[in-house]
MARDO-609381 format. One line per field, with one value per residue: residue in one letter; x, y, z of N, C-alpha, C in turn; residue number from 1. Coordinates in steps of 0.001 Angstrom, whole numbers. Layout:
N
residuo: A, ...
n.east: X, ...
n.north: Y, ...
n.up: Z, ...
ca.east: X, ...
ca.north: Y, ...
ca.up: Z, ...
c.east: X, ...
c.north: Y, ...
c.up: Z, ...
num: NUM, ...
***
This chain:
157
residuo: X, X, X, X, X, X, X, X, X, X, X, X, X, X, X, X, X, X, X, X, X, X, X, X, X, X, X, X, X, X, X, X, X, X, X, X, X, X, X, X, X, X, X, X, X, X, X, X, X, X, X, X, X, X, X, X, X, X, X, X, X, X, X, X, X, X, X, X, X, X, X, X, X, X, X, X, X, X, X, X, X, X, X, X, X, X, X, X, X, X, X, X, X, X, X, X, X, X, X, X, X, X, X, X, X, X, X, X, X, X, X, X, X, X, X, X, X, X, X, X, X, X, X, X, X, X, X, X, X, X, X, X, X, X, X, X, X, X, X, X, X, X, X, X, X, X, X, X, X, X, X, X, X, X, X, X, X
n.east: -303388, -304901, -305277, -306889, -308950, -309644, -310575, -313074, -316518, -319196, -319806, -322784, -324410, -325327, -326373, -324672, -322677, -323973, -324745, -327413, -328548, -327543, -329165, -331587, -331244, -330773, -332646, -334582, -334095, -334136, -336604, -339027, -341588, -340853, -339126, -335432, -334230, -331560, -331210, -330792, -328853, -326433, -324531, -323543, -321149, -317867, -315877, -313924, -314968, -314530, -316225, -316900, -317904, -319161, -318794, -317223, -315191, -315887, -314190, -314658, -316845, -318894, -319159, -320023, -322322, -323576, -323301, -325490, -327792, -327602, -328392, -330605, -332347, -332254, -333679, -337258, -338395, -336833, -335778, -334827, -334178, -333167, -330676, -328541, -326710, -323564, -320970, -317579, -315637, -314285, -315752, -318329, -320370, -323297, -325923, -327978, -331085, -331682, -334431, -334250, -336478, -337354, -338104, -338495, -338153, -337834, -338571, -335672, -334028, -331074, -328171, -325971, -323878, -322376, -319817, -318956, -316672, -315434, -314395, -311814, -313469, -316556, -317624, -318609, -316061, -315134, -316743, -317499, -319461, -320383, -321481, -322958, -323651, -324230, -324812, -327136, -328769, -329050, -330190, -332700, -333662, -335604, -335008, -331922, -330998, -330608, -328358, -326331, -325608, -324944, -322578, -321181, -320498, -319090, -317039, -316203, -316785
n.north: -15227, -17653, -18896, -17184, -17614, -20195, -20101, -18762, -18182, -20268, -19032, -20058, -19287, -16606, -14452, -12982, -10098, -7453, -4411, -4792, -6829, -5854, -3079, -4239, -5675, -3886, -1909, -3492, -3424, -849, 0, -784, -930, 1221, 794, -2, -3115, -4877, -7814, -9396, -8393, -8899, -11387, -10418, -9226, -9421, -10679, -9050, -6577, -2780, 42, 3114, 6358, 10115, 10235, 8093, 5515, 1974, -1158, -4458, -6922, -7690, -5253, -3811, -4690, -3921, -1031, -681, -1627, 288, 2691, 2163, 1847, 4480, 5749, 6570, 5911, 4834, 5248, 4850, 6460, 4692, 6042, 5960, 3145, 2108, 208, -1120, -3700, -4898, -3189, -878, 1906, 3831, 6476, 8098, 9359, 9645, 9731, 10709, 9648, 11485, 10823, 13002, 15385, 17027, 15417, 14300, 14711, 13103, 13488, 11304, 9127, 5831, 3595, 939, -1983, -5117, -8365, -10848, -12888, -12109, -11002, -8198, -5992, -3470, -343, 2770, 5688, 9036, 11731, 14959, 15378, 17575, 19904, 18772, 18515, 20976, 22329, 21515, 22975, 25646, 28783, 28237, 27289, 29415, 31312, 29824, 28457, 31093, 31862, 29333, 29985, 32440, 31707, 29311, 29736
n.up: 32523, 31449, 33862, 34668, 33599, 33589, 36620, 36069, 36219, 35029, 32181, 31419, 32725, 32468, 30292, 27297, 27692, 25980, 23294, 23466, 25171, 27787, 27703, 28014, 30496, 32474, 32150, 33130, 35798, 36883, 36241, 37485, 39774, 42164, 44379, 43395, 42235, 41784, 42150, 39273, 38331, 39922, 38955, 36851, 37324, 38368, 40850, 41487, 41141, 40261, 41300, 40643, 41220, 40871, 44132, 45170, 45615, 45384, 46006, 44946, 44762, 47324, 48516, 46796, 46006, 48839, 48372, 46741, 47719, 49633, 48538, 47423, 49769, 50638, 49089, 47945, 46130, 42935, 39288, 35889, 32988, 29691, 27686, 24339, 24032, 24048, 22281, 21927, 21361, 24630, 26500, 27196, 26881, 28095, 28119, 30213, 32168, 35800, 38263, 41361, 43857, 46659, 50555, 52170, 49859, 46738, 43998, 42040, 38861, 37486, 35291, 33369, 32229, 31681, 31935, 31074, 31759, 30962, 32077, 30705, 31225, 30556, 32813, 34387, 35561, 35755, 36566, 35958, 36621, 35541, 36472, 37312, 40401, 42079, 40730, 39421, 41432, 42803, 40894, 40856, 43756, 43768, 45062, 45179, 42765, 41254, 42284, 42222, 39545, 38654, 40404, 39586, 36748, 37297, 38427, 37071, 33825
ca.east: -304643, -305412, -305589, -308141, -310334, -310015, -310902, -313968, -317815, -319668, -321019, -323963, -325794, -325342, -326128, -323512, -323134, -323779, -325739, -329048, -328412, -327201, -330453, -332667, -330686, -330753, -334029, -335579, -333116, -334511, -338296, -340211, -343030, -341230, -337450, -335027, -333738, -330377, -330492, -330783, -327370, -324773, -323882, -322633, -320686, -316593, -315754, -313070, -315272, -313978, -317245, -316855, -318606, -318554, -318653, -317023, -314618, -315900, -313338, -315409, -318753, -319645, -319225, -320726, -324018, -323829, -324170, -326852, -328450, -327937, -328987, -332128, -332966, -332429, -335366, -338739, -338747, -335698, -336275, -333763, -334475, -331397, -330404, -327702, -326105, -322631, -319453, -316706, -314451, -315117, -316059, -319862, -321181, -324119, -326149, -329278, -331119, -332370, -334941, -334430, -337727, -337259, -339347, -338832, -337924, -338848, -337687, -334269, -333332, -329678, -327983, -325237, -323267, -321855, -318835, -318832, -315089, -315589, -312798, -312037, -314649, -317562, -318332, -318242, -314698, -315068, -317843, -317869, -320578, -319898, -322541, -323043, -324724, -324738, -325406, -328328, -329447, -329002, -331253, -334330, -333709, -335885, -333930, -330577, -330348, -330197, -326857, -325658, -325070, -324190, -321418, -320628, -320324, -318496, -315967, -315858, -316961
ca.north: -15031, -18455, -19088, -16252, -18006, -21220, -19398, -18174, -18742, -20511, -18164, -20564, -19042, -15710, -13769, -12425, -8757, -6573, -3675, -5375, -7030, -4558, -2265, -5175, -5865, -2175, -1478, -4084, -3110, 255, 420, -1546, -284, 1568, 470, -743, -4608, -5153, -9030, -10165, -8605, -9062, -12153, -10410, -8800, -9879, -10696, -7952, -5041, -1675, 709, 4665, 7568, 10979, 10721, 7358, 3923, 562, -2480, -5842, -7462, -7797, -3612, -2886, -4879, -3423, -99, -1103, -1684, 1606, 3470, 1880, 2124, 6024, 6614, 6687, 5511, 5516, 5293, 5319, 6033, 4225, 6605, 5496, 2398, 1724, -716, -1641, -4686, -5328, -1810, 184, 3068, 4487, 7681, 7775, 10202, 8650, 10360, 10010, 10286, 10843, 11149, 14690, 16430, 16843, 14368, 15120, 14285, 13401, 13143, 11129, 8177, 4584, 3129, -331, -2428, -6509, -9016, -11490, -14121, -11466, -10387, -6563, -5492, -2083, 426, 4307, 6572, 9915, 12723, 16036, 15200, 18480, 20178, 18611, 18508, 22533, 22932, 21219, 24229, 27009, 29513, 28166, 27025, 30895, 31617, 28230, 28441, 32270, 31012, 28807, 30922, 33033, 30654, 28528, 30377
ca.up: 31825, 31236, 35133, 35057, 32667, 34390, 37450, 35914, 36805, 33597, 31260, 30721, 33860, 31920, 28468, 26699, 27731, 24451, 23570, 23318, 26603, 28702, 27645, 28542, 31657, 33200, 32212, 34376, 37756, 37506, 35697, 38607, 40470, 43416, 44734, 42163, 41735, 41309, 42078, 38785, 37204, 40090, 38267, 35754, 37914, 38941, 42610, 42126, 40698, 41033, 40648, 41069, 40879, 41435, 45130, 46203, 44973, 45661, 45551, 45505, 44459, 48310, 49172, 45844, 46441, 49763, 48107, 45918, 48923, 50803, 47529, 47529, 51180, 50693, 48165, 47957, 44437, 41815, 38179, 34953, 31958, 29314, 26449, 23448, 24506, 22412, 22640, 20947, 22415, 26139, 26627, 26565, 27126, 28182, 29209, 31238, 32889, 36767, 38526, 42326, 44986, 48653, 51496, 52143, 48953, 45684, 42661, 41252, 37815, 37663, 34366, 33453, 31956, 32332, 31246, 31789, 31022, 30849, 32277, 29641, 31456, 30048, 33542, 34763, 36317, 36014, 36639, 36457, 36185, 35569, 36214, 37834, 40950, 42804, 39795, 39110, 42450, 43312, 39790, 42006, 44368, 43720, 45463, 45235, 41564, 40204, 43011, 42208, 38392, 38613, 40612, 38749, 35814, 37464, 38978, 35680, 32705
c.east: -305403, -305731, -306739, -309255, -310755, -310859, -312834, -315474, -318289, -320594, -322498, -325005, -325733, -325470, -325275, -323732, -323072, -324831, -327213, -329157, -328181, -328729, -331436, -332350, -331317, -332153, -334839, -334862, -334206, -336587, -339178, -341026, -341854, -339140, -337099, -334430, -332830, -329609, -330450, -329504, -326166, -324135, -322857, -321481, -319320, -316434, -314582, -313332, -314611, -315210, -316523, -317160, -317974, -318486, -317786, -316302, -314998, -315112, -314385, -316178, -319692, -320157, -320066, -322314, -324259, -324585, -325208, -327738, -328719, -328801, -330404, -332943, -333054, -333059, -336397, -338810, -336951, -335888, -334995, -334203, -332790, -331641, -329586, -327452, -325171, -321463, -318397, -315363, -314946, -315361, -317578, -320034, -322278, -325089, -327576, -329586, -331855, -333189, -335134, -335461, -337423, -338170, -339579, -338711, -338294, -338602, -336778, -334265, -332168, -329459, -326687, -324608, -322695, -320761, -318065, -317354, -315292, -314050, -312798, -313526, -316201, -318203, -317796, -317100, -314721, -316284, -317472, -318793, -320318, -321785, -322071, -323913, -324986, -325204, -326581, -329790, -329985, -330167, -332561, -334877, -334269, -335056, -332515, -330371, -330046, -328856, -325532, -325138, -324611, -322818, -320611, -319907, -319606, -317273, -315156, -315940, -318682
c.north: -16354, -19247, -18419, -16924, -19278, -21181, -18965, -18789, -19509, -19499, -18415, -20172, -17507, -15237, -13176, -10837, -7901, -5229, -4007, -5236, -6032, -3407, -3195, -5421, -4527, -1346, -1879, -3687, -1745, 314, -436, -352, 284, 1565, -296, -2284, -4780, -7125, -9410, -9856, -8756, -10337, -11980, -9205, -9524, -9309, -9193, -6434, -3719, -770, 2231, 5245, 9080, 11131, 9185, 6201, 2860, -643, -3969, -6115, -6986, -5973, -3507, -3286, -4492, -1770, 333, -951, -141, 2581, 3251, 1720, 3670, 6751, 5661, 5440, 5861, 4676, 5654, 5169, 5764, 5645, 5904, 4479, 1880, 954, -1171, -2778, -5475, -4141, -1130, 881, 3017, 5873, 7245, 8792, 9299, 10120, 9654, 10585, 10157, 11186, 12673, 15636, 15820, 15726, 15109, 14264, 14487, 12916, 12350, 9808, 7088, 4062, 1760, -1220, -3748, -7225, -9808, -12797, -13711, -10858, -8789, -6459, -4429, -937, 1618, 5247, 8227, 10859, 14243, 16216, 16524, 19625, 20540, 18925, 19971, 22837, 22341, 22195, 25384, 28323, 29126, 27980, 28386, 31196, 31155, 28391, 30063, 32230, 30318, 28912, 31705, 32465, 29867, 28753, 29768
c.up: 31720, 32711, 35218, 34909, 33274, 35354, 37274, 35734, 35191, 33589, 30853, 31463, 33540, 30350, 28955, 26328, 26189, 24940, 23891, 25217, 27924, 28991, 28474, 30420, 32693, 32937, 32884, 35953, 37701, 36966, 36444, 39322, 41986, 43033, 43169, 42515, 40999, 41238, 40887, 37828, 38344, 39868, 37379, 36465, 38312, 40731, 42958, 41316, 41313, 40261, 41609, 40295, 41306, 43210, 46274, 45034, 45655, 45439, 45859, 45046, 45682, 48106, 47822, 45510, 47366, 49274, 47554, 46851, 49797, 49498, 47627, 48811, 51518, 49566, 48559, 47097, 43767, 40600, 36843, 34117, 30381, 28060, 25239, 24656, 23415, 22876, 22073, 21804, 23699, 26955, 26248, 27564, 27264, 28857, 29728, 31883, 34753, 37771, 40567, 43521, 45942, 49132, 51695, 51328, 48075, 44808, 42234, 40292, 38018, 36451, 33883, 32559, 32684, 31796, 31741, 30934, 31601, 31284, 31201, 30131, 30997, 31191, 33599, 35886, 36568, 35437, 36560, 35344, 36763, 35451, 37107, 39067, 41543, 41799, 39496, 40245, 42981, 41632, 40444, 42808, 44113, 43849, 45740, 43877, 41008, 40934, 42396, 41158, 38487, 38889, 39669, 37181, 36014, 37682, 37643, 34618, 32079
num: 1, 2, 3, 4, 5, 6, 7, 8, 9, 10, 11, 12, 13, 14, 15, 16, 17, 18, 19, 20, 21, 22, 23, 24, 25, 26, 27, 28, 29, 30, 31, 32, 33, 34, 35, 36, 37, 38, 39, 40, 41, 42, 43, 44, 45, 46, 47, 48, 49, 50, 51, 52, 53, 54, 55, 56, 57, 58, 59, 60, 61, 62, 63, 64, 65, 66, 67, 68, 69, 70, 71, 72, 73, 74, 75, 76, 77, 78, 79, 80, 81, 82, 83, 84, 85, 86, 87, 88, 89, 90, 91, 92, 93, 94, 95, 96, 97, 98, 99, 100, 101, 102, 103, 104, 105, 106, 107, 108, 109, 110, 111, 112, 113, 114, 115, 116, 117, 118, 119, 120, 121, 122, 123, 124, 125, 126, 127, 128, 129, 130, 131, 132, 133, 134, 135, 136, 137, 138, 139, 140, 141, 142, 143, 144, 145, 146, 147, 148, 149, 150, 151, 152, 153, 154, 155, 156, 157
***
């Protein structure tokens, strides 16, 4: 542990992740005019992040600015708006709804959460965001969202 810390970047080229911060942080990546801007938090980011979602695990900093990257080369526009943001320890939460534009279809709202877990150096180690993407996505669908949740209702209760 105390190798870790040695190890570890100075905090002085970073605030100290909290709720405040975090809101302030994640509100500017996504509320720009167009594409989103992720350079200004992978600082706070650890070289050995592990981010996952519902459709994929990232090991790394590099791969996980990579996907930053593909995300935002496959919209139009993407947009988040933060909801609660809460923490206790080296641990926060948050939900968010993100609204993503493409070229050929309509805007999807996707709804979902974050659950961000701190190494002791205060950077981000561990990412996952939990939502419902196909979900949300088949409710955009005119004619598929009424099948879709019937199904689903039927299948799941």
């Amino acid at each position: 542990m105390e190798q870790e810390l040695q190890n570890a970047q100075p905090s002085e080229e970073r605030l100290e992740l909290n709720e405040d911060t975090i809101g302030q942080l994640w509100s500017k990546t996504y509320n720009t005019n167009g594409k989103p801007d992720w350079s200004h938090i992978y600082a706070y980011y650890h070289d050995d992040i592990v981010f996952q979602d519902t459709i994929q695990r990232i090991e790394g900093k590099q791969e996980f600015m990579a996907l930053c990257e593909r995300l935002t080369a496959r919209c139009k526009e993407l947009k988040m708006e933060l909801g609660t943001i809460f923490g206790k320890g080296n641990e926060f939460m948050f939900d968010w709804t993100m609204t993503m534009m493409f070229n050929k279809f309509p805007s999807t709202p996707i709804y979902g959460c974050t659950k961000l877990v701190l190494h002791p150096d205060g950077r981000i180690i561990s990412q996952r965001d939990y939502y419902d993407l196909w979900g949300d996505i088949f409710n955009g669908i005119p004619w598929f969202k009424k099948p879709y949740r019937k199904f689903m209702h039927k299948k799941f209760g």
